[in-house]
C-alpha positions in Angstrom: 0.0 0.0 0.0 2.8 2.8 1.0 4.3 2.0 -2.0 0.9 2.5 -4.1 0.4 6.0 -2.1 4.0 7.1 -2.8 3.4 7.0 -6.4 0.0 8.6 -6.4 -0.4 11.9 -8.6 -1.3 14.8 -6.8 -2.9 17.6 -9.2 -1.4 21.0 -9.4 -3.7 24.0 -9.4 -2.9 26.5 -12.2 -5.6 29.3 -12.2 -5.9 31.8 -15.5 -8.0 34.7 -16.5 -10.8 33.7 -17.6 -15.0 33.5 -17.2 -17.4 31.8 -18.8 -20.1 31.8 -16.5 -23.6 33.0 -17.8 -24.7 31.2 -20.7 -28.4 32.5 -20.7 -30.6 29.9 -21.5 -31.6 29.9 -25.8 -29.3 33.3 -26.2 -25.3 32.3 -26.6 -23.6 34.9 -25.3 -20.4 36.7 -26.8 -17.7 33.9 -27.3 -14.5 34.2 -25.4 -10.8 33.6 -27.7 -10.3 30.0 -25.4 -13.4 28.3 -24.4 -12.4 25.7 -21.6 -11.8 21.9 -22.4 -14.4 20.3 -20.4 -13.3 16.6 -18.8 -16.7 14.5 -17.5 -16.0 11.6 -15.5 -18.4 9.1 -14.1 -18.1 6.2 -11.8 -21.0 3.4 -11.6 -22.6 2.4 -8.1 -19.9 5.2 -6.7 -21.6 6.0 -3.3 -21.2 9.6 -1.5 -19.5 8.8 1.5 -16.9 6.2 -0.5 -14.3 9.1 -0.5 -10.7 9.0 1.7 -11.3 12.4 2.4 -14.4 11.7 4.4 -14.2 7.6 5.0 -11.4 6.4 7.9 -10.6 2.9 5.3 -11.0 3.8 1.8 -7.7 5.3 -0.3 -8.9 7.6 -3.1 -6.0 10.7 -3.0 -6.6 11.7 -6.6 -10.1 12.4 -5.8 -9.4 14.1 -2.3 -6.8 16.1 -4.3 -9.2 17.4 -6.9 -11.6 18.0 -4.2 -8.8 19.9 -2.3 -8.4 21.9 -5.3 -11.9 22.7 -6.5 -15.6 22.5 -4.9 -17.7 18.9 -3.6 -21.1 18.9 -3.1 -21.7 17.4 0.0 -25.1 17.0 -0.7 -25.5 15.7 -4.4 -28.4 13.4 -5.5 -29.6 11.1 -8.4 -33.3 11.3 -9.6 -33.1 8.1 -10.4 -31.2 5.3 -8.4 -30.1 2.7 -11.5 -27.5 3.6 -14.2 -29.7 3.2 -17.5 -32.7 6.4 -16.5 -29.7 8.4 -14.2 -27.3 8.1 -17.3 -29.9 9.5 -19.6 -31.0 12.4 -17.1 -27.3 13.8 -16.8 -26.7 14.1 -19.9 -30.3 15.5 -21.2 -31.1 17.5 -17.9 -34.5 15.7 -17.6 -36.0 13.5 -15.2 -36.9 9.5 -16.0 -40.6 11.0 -15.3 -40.0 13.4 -18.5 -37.1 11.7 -20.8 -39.2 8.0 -19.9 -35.8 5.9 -20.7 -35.2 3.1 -18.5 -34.6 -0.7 -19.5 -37.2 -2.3 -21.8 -38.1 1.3 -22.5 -38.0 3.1 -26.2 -34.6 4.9 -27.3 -34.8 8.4 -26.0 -36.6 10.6 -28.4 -35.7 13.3 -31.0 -35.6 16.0 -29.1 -34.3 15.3 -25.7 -31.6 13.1 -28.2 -30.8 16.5 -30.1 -30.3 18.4 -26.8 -27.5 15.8 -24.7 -24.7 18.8 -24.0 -22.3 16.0 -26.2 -24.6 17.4 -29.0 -24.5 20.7 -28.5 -21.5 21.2 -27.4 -20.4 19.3 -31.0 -22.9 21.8 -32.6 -20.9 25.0 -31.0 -17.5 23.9 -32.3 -16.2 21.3 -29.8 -14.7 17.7 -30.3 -16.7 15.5 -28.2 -15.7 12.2 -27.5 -17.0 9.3 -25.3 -15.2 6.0 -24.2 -16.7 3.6 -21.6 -19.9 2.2 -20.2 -23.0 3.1 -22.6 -26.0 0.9 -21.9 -28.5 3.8 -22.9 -30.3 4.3 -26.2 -30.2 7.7 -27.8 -31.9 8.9 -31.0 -30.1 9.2 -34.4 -26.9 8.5 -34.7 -23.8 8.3 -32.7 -21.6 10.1 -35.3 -23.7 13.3 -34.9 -23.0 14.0 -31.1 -19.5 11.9 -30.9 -16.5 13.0 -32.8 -14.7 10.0 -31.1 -17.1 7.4 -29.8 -16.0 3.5 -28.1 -18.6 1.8 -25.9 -17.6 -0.8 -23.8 -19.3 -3.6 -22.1 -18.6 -5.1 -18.9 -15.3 -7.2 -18.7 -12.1 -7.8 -16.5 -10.1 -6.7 -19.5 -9.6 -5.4 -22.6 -7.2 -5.5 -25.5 -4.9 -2.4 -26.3 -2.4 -2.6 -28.5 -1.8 -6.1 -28.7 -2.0 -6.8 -24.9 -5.1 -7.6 -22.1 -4.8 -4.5 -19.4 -7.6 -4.7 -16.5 -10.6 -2.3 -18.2 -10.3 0.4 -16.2 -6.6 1.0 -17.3 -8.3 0.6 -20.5 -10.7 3.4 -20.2 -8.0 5.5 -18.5 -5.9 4.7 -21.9 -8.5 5.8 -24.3 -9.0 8.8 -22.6 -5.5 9.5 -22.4 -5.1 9.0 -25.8 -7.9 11.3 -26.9 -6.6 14.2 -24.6 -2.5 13.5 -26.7 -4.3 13.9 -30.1 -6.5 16.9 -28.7 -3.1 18.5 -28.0 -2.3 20.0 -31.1 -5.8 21.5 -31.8 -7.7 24.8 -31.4 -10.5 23.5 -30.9 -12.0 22.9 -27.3 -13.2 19.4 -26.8 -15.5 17.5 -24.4 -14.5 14.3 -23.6 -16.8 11.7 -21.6 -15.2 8.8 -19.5 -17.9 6.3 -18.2 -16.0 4.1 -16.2 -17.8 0.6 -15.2 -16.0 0.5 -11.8 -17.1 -0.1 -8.7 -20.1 -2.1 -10.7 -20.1 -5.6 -10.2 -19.5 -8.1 -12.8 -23.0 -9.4 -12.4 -21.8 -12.7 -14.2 -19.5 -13.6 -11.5 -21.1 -14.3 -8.2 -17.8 -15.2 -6.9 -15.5 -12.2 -6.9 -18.3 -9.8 -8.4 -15.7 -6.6 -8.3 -13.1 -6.5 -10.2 -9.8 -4.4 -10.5 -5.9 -4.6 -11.1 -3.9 -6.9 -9.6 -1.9 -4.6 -8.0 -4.5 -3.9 -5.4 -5.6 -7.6 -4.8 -4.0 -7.1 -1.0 -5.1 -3.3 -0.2 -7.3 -3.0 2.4 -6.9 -6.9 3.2 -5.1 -6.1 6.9 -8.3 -4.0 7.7 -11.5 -5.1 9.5 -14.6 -3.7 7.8 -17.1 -2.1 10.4 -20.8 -3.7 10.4 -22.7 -1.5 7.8 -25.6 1.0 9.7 -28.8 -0.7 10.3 -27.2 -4.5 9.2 -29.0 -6.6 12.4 -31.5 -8.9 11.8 -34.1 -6.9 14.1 -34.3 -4.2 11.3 -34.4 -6.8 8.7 -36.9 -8.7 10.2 -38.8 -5.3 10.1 -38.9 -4.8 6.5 -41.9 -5.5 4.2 -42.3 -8.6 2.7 -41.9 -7.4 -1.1 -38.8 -5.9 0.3 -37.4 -8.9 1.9 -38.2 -10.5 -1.5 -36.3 -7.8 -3.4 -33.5 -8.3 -5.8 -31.8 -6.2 -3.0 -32.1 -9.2 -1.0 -31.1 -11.8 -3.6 -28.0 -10.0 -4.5 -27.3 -9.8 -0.5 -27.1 -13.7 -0.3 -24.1 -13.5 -2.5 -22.5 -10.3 -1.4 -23.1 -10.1 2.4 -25.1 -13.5 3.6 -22.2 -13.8 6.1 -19.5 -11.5 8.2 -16.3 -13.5 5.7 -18.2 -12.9 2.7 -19.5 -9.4 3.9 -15.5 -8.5 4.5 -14.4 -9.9 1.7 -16.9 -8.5 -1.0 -16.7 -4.8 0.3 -13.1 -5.3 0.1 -13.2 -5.7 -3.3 -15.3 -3.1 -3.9 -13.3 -0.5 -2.3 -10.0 -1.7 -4.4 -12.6 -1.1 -7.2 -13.4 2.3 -6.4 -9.4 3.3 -5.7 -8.7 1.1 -9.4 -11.3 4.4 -10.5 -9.0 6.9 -8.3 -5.6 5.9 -10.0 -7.0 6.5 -13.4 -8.6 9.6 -12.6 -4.9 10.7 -11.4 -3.0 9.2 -14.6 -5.7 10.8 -17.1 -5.2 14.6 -15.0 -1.5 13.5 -15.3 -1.1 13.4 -18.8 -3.7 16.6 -19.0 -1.0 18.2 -16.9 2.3 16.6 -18.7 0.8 18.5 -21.9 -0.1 21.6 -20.6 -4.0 21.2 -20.8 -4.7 21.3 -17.6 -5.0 24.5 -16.8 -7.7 25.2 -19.5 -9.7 22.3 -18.5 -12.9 22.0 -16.1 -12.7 18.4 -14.5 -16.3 17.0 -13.0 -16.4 13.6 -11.3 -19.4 12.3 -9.8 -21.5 8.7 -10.2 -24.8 7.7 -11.2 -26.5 6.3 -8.5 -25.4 5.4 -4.7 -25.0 1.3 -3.5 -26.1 -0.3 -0.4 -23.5 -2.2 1.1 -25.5 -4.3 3.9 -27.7 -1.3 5.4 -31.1 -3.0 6.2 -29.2 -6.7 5.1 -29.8 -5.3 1.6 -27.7 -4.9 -1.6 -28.0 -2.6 -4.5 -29.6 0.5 -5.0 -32.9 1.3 -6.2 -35.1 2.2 -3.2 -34.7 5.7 -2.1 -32.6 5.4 1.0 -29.9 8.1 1.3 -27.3 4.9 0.1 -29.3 4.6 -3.0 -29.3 8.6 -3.8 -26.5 10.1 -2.6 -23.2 10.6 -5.1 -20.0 12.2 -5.0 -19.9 15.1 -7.0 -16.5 17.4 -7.5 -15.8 20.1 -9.9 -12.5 21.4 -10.2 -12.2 24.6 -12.3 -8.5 25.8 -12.8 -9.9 29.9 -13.3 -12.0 29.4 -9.6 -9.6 31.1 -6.7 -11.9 29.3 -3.8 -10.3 25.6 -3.1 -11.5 23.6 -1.4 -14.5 24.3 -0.7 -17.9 22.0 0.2 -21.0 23.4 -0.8 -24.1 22.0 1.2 -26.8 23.3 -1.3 -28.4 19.8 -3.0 -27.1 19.0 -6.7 -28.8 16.9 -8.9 -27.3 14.8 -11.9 -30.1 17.0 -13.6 -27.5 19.7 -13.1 -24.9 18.0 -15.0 -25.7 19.2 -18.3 -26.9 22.7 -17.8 -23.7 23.2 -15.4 -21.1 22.1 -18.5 -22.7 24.2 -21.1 -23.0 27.4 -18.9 -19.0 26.6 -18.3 -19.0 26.4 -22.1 -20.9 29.4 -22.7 -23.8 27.4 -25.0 -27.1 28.3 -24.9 -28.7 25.9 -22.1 -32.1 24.4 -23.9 -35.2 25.6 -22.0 -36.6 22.2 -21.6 -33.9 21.0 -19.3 -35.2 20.9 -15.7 -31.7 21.3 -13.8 -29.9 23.9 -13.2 -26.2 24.9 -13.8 -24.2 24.9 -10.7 -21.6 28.0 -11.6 -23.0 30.6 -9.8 -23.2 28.0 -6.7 -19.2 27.4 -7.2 -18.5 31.2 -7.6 -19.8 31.9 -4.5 -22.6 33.6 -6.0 -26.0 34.5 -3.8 -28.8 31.8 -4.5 -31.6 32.8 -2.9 -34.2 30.8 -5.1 -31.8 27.5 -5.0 -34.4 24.2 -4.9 -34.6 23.3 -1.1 -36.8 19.8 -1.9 -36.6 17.3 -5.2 -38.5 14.5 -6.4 -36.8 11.3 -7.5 -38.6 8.0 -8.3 -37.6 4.4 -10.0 -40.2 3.3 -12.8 -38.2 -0.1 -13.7 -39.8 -3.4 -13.1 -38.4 -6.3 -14.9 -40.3 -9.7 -14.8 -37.0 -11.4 -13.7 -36.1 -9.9 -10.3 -38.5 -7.9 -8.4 -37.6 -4.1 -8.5 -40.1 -2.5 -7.0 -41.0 1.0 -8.6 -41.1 4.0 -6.2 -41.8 7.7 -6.1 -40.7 10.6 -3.6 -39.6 13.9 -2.3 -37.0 14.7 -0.5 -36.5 18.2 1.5 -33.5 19.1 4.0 -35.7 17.8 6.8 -37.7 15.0 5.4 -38.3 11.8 2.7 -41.1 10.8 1.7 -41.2 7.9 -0.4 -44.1 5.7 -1.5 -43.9 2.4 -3.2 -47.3 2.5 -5.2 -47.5 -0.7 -6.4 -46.8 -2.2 -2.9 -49.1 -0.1 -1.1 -46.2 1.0 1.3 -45.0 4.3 2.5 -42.4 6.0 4.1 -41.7 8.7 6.0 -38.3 10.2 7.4 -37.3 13.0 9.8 -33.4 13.4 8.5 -32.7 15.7 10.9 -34.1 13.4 13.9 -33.3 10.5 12.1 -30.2 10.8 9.7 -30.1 7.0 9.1 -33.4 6.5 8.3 -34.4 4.2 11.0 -37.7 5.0 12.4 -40.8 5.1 9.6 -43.1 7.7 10.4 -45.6 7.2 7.9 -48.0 5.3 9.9 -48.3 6.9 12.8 -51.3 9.0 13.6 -49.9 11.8 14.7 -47.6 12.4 10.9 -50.9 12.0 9.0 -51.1 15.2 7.6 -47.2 15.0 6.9 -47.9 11.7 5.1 -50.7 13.5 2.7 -48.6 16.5 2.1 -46.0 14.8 0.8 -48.1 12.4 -0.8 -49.9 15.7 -2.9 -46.6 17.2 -3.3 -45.5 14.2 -5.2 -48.5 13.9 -7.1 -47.6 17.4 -8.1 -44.1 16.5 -9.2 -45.4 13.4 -11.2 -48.0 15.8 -13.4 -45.3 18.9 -13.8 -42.7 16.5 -15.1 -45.2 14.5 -17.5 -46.9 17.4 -18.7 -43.0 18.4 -19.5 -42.8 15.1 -21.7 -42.2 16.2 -25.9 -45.2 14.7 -27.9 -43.1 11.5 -29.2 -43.0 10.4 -25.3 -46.9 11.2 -24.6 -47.7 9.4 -27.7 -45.9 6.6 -26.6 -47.5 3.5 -25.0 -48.2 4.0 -20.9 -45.4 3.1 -19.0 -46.6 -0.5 -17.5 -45.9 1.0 -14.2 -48.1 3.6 -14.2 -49.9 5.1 -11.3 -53.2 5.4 -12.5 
C-alpha cells in the first residue's frame, strides 16, 4: 500500500483569467478567444461517502486532491437510483418522469436526443468524445453527437495494443489518448469517461468486483465495520416485497455472512481506488501537456450502492445509500479551493452546469440547473430546497419494485405505489433513516402533504414530456 500512495499523482492548481459563467438559457452569449476543455467523469454504483477524504478505510488521493483543489457537493443526488434512467438524465437534464428511458423502454426521443450537451456542445464547435460504459439508447446517430465514440461492455479486461490490461486502465488509456491527439488543436473538446468501476460483474457471483492486480491485498489487513442498520431486528422489520427484493437476492451472494460481507466490500473498495488511479493518470497526462490548466474536471456517479444497510444490496429504493453521489468540480480559473457546498445537486444539473462553463445556450426544456454561480460563490436565494426522485423499472425477472418521492432538507417521503407501502423520514431526527413515520397517527397530515406534493411533481414533469413520449405507449408501471 505505501508504496501505491508514494506513487499517487497529486494535481497541481494552475488558475488563469478567464469567465465563462452565464450562458443565458436559448441566447449564446459573446464567445471568449479560449473556451475551456471540459473533462466528465463518471463512476457506476460510486456512493457519497466512499471518498478518503471523508471515510477512515477507503484510499482515493486523486479524488481528495481534486476536491482539495476545487468545490464537492456534499449533498448531491440522483433522480433516479439505477445507471440506464440516471445516465440519460445527466446528460439530457431531464428526469426518468419526463425523458421516460429506463430498461425495456423506447430509445430516448428526437428531441431530448438532439439536446444531450455532447450534441450541443459538438454543434458550438467542440470535439466530443466518449469511451466507456454506454447501456443507454439515444436517437439518431452516434456520429452526430460523438467526434470519437467507443462503448464498452462489462469485462475484467480489454485488448490495447496487442495486450489484455484490466478495463479500467483501459478506459483510463483511451482517454489519455484522446486528450494526446487533442493537443495539437484549437479546438475545445468535451470528452466523456464512463468508467464501469465499482459495478459488479453481475456474471460472477464469486469475486463480483473487479480491479488490477496490483490492489488484490489493499485494504486486506483492515476489518470492515458492520454496515448501519445491518441486524437482523431491522431486517426482520422490512416489508415482505422488500425482503423479497433483488436487494435481497444480490445480499445472499454479497453479504449472507461476516467472511463474505468482509471480503466483498473489500473488493469493492479496491474497485473504487482502481477508479481513483485512473482519474490521477488521465489529470497526469492533461497536466504533462499543458491542458490542464484550460480544463474544467467534474467527477461524480450515477446512483449510490447499499452495502448491507437494512441486510440489503444494490440501490434502487430511495434510501440516502441509493441517492446520494460524490460530486467534485475542479475549475482551474476558480480562486476558492476547497470548498464544500451543502446546497443539494442533482445529476439534472450535469448538463446545464457544463454548457453554462461552455458558454452554449442551455435548452429551456432541461429541468436542472447549472451549478456555476453555486461554485462562484454567487447568492442563490431561489436554489431548490426539496426534489422528487422515483424508480419506474420493473423487470419480470427480479423484483424491483418501482417508487416515487420527495426529498427536503428535513424530510423523505417515499411511496412504493405498487406495494401499497410508504415512508416517512425525519433526517434531521433521524439521519439513518431508522424509524418510519408514515404510519403513525400523529404524521398523517405529513404523510398526505408529501403524498400531494408528489403527485404534483409526477403531473409537472409528465406534462413536460415532448409529444413522441406522450404518444408513446403508458409506461406499465403507471400510477393510475
Amino acid at each position: 500500500m505505501k508504496m501505491y500512495l508514494n506513487t499517487l499523482f497529486l494535481i497541481t492548481l494552475i488558475t488563469i483569467g478567464f469567465n465563462s459563467h452565464g450562458a443565458d438559457r436559448e441566447g449564446i452569449k459573446k464567445t471568449t478567444n479560449k473556451r475551456p476543455n471540459i473533462l466528465f467523469i463518471l463512476a457506476d454504483d460510486h456512493r457519497w461517502d466512499l471518498l478518503g477524504k471523508n471515510h477512515p478505510i477507503i484510499k482515493t488521493p486523486n479524488l481528495d486532491a481534486l476536491a482539495n483543489q476545487g468545490v464537492s457537493f456534499s449533498n448531491s443526488f440522483v433522480t433516479t437510483p439505477i445507471c440506464a434512467s440516471s445516465r440519460i438524465s445527466i446528460l439530457t437534464g431531464l428526469t426518468e418522469r419526463t425523458h421516460d428511458f429506463t430498461f425495456s423502454r423506447p430509445a430516448t426521443g428526437a428531441i431530448e436526443s438532439d439536446n444531450i450537451y455532447p450534441k450541443k456542445l459538438k454543434d458550438s464547435g467542440y470535439t466530443s468524445g466518449f469511451v466507456g460504459k454506454y447501456e443507454i439508447k439515444l436517437s439518431g446517430d452516434d456520429s452526430d453527437r460523438f467526434d470519437f465514440f467507443e462503448p464498452l461492455l462489462h469485462s475484467k479486461t480489454n485488448t490495447y495494443k496487442g495486450s489484455e490490461i484490466p478495463q479500467t486502465h483501459y478506459i483510463t488509456q483511451r482517454a489519455k489518448d484522446f486528450i494526446v491527439n487533442m493537443h495539437d488543436t484549437s479546438k475545445p473538446w468535451v470528452l466523456n469517461v464512463n468508467f464501469w468501476n465499482p459495478h459488479a460483474l453481475d456474471s460472477d457471483k464469486e469475486n463480483q468486483y473487479h480491479y488490477p492486480a496490483k490492489f488484490e491485498n489493499l485494504y486486506s489487513d483492515i476489518t470492515i465495520p458492520p454496515a448501519k442498520l445491518s441486524d437482523d431486528e431491522t431486517f426482520v422489520a422490512l416489508p415482505e416485497f422488500l425482503k423479497k427484493s433483488i436487494g435481497r437476492m444480490r445480499w445472499e451472494y454479497r453479504y449472507a455472512n461476516d467472511a463474505m460481507y468482509q471480503k466483498m466490500i473489500k473488493r469493492h473498495y479496491r474497485a473504487i481506488t482502481a477508479v481513483d488511479e485512473g482519474v490521477g493518470q488521465i489529470i497526469a497526462q492533461l497536466e504533462k501537456l499543458g491542458m490542464l490548466q484550460n480544463t474544467i474536471v467534474i467527477y461524480t456517479g450515477d446512483n449510490g450502492y447499499s452495502l448491507n444497510e437494512r441486510q440489503l444490496a444494490g440501490k434502487w429504493f430511495g434510501w440516502e445509500e441509493d441517492l446520494r453521489v460524490p460530486l467534485i468540480i475542479y475549475d482551474p480559473r476558480n480562486t476558492k479551493q476547497g470548498v464544500t457546498i451543502d446546497k443539494t445537486a442533482l445529476n439534472i444539473d450535469i448538463a446545464p452546469t457544463i454548457l453554462d462553463y461552455a458558454n452554449v445556450a442551455i435548452p429551456k426544456i432541461y429541468q436542472g440547473n447549472s451549478l456555476v454561480g453555486l461554485i462562484k460563490g454567487e447568492e442563490m436565494p431561489s436554489w431548490r430546497d426539496e426534489f422528487f426522485f422515483e424508480h419506474m423499472y420493473q423487470p419480470k425477472r427480479v423484483s424491483i419494485p418501482p417508487m416515487v418521492g420527495v426529498r427536503t432538507d428535513n424530510w423523505k417521503f417515499v411511496d412504493f405505489y405498487k406495494n401499497n407501502y410508504l415512508q416517512l423520514y425525519n433526517l434531521i431526527e433521524d439521519p439513518q433513516e431508522k424509524l418510519n413515520l408514515a404510519t403513525l397517527p400523529e404524521y398523517k397530515s405529513k404523510v398526505e402533504y408529501f403524498r400531494k406534493r408528489t403527485g404534483e411533481y409526477i403531473k409537472m414533469y409528465e406534462d413536460q414530456r415532448t409529444i413522441e413520449v406522450k404518444e408513446r405507449t403508458h409506461f406499465l408501471n403507471s400510477t393510475e
